[in-house]
C-alpha positions as CSV (number, residue, x, y, z in Angstrom):
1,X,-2.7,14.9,21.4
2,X,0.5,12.8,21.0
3,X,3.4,15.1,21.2
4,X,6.4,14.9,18.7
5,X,9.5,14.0,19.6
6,X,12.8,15.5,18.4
7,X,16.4,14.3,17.7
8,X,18.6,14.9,20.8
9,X,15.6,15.3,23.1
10,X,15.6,13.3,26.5
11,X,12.9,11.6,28.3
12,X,13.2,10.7,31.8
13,X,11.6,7.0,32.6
14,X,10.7,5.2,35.3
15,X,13.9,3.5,35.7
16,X,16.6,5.6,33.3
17,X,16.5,8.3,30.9
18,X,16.6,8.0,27.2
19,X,17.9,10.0,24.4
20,X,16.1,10.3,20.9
21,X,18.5,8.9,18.3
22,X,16.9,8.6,14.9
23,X,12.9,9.3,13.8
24,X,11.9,6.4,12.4
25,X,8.1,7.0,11.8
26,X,6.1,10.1,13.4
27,X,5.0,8.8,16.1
28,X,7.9,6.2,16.6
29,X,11.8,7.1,16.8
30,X,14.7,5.1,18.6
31,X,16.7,6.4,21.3
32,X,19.7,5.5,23.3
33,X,19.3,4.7,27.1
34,X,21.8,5.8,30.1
35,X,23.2,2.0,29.5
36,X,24.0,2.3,25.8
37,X,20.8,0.4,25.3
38,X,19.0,1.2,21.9
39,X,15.4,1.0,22.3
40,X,12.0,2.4,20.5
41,X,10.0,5.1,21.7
42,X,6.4,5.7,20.8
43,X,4.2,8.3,22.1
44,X,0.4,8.3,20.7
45,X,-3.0,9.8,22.0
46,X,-4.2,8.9,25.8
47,X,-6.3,6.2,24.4
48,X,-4.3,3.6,22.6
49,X,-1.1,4.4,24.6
50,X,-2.8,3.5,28.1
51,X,-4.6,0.5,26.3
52,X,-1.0,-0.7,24.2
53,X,0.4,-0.4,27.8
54,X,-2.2,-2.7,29.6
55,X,-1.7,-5.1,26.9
56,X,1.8,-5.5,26.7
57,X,2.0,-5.2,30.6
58,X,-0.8,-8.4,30.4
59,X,1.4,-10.8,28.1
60,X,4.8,-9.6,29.2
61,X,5.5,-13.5,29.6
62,X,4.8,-14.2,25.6
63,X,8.3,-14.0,23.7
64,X,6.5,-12.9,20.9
65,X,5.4,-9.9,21.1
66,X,7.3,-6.8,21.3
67,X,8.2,-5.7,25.4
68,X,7.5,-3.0,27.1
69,X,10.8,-2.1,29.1
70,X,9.5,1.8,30.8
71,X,7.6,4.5,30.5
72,X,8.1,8.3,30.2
73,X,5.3,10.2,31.5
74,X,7.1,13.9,30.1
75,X,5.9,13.5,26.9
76,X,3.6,10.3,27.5
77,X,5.1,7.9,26.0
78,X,6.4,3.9,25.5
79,X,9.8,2.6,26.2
80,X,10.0,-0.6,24.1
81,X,12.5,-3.2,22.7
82,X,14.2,-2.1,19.6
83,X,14.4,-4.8,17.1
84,X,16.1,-4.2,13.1
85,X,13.4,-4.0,10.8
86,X,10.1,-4.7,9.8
87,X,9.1,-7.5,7.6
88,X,7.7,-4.5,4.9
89,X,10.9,-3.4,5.0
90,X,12.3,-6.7,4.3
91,X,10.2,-8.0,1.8
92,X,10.2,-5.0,-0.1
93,X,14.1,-5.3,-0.1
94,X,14.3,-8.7,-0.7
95,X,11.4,-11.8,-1.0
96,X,11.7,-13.9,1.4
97,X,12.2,-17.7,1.5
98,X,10.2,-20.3,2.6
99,X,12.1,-21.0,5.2
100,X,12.1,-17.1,6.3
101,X,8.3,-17.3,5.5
102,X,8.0,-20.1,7.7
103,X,10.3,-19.1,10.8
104,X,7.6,-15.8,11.0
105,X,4.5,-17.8,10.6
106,X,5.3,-19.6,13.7
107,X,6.3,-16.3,15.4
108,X,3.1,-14.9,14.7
109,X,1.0,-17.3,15.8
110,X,3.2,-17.6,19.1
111,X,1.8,-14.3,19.3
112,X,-1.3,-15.6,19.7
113,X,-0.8,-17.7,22.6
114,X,-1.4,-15.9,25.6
115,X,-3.1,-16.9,28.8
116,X,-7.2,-16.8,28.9
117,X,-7.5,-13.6,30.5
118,X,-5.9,-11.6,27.8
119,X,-6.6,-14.0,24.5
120,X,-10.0,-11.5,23.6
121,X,-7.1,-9.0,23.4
122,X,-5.4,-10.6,20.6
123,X,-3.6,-7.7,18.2
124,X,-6.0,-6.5,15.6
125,X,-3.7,-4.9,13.1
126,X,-1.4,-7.7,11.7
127,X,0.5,-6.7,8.7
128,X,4.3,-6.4,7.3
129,X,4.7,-3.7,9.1
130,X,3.9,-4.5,12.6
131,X,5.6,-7.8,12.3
132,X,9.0,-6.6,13.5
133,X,12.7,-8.6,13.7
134,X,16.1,-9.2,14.2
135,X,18.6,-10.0,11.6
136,X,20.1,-13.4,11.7
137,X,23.5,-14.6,10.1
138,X,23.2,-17.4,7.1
139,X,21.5,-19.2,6.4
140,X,18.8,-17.8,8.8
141,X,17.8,-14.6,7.6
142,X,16.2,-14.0,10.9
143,X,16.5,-15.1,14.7
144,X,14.4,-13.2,16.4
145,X,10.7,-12.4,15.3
146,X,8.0,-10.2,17.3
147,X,4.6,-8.6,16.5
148,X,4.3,-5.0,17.4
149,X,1.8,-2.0,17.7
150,X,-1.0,-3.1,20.0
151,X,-1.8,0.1,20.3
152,X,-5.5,-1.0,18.2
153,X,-5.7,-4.6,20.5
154,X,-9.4,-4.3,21.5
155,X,-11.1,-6.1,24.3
156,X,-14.2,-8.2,22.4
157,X,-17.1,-9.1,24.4
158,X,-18.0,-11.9,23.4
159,X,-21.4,-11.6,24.4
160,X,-22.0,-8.5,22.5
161,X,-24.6,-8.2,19.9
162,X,-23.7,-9.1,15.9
163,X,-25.5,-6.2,15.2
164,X,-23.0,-3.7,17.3
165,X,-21.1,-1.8,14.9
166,X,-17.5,-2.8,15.7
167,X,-13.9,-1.2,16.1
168,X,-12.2,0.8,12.8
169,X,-9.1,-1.0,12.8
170,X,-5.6,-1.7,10.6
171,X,-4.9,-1.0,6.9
172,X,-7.2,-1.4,4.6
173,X,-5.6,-4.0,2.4
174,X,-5.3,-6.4,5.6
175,X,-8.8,-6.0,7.1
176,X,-11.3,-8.3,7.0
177,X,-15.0,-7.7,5.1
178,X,-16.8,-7.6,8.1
179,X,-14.1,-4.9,9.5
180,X,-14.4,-3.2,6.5
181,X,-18.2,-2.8,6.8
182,X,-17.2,-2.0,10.7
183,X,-19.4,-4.9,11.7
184,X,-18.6,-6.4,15.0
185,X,-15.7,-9.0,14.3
186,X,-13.9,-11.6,16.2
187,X,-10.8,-14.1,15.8
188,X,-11.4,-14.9,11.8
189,X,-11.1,-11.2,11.4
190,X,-7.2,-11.6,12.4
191,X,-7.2,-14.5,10.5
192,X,-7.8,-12.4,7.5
193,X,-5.5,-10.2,8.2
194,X,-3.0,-13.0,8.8
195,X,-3.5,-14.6,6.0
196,X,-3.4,-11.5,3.7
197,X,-0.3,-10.7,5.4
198,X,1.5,-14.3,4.3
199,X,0.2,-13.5,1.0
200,X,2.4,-10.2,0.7
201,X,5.5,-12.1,2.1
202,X,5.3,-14.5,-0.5
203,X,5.8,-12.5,-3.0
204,X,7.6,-9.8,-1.3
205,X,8.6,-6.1,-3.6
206,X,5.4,-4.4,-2.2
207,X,2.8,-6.5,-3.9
208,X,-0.7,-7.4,-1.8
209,X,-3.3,-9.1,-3.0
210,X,-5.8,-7.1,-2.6
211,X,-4.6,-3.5,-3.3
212,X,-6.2,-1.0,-5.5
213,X,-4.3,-0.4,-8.4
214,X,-6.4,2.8,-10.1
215,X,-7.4,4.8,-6.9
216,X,-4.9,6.4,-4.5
217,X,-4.7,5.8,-0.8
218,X,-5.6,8.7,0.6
219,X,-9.1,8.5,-1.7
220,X,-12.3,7.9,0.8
221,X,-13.0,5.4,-1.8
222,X,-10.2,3.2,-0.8
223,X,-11.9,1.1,1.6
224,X,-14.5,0.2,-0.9
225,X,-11.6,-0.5,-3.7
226,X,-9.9,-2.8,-1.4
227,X,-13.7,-4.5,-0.7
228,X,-14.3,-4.8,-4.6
229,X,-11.4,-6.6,-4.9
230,X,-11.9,-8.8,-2.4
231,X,-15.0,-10.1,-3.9
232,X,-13.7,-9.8,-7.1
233,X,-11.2,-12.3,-5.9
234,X,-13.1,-14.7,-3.6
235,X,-16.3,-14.1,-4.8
236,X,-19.5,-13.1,-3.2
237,X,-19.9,-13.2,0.7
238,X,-21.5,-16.0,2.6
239,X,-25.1,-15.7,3.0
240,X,-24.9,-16.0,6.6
241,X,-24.2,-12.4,6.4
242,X,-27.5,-11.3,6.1
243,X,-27.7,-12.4,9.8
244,X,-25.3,-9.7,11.2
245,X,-25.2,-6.9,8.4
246,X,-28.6,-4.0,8.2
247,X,-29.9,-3.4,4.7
248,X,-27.6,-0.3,3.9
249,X,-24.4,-2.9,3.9
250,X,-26.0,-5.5,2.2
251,X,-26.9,-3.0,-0.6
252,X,-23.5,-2.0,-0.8
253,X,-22.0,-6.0,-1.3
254,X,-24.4,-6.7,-3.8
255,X,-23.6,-3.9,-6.0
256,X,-20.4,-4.9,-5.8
């Protein structure tokens, strides 16, 4: 179990100590290093901090994505860049422009662009609030943009059977139908979530696409509101579906 971390508590890294300074989430606060250097702290379960390590410690080269920069063993936890805001955040406080829109776009798929050994471990949780940045000074709103929280990053097989039931993964309002129905997915399913993602910065002040408006988030029928919705909006799902979903998920798209 993750542990939680407290205001004025230290962790000792591999190469400093660190100081908490502010919660920012639960399981994420920023601290202050021995240099004065402000950095993010994240602890988690054994699970998805090992695996967000391995990731991050695999594309270290690509600018894009947030760094890892130590590790504190005393609680378990990540040492990692700290960067301003998240694009949520900054959406929600003001819509961006195009040209903020399109500055992020290209840091996003940056993201993407790492070498063959690690590309099946592309991030699987892309929205507004895992795109993180640094404030710029005008015009440019921005000048630094990276994607964070691999901690859900997933190795895919790409050998693996269609019929595999895959890995539960990101927000409901940015996953992908065949996530949704936890069918095994691939790249288009980050695609989804890409896209869906652009569509929220557009028009910015917490709006997305494809969010229930009549059933509360922590319902169990949320997932299936956000699945309506998405057929409501793009209409019924390919038939090549019936090639990779069983007869329980087909029932539940076409009474939908």
């Amino acid at each position: 179990m993750a542990a939680d971390l407290k205001v004025g508590q230290t962790l000792q890294g591999r190469g400093g100590s660190y100081t908490i300074w502010e919660q920012l989430h639960r399981r994420i606060s920023s601290a202050m290093s021995t240099t004065s250097q402000r950095v993010t702290v994240k602890t988690a379960s054994d699970w998805p901090l090992k695996n967000e390590r391995d990731i991050l410690e695999a594309v270290r080269d690509n600018p894009c994505i947030l760094p890892i920069i130590d590790t504190s063993n005393d609680p378990p936890s990540l040492i990692l860049k700290y960067l301003d805001d998240n694009l949520l955040s900054a959406s929600n406080a003001k819509t961006l422009e195009r040209a903020d829109i399109n500055y992020v776009h290209t840091g996003i798929v940056q993201s993407a662009q790492t070498s063959p050994d690690t590309v099946s471990n592309w991030p699987v949780d892309i929205k507004p609030d895992n795109v993180l940045v640094n404030n710029g000074t005008a015009p440019d709103r921005f000048n630094e943009v990276q994607l964070g929280d691999c901690g859900d990053a997933f190795m895919i097989d790409p050998n693996a059977s269609p019929f595999e039931e895959g890995h539960v993964i990101g927000a409901a309002i940015f996953r992908s139908p065949e996530a949704m129905l936890n069918l095994r997915w691939r790249a288009p399913t980050d695609i989804w979530s890409f896209g869906a993602t652009l569509i929220s910065l557009i028009w910015g002040k917490n709006w997305h696409i494809f969010k229930p408006t009549d059933v509360p988030l922590e319902s169990d029928e949320y997932p299936m509101q956000v699945l309506i919705k998405q057929v409501s909006i793009f209409g019924p799902v390919p038939l090549s579906y019936g090639e990779i979903a069983d007869n329980e998920r087909l029932g539940i798209l076409s009474r939908h």
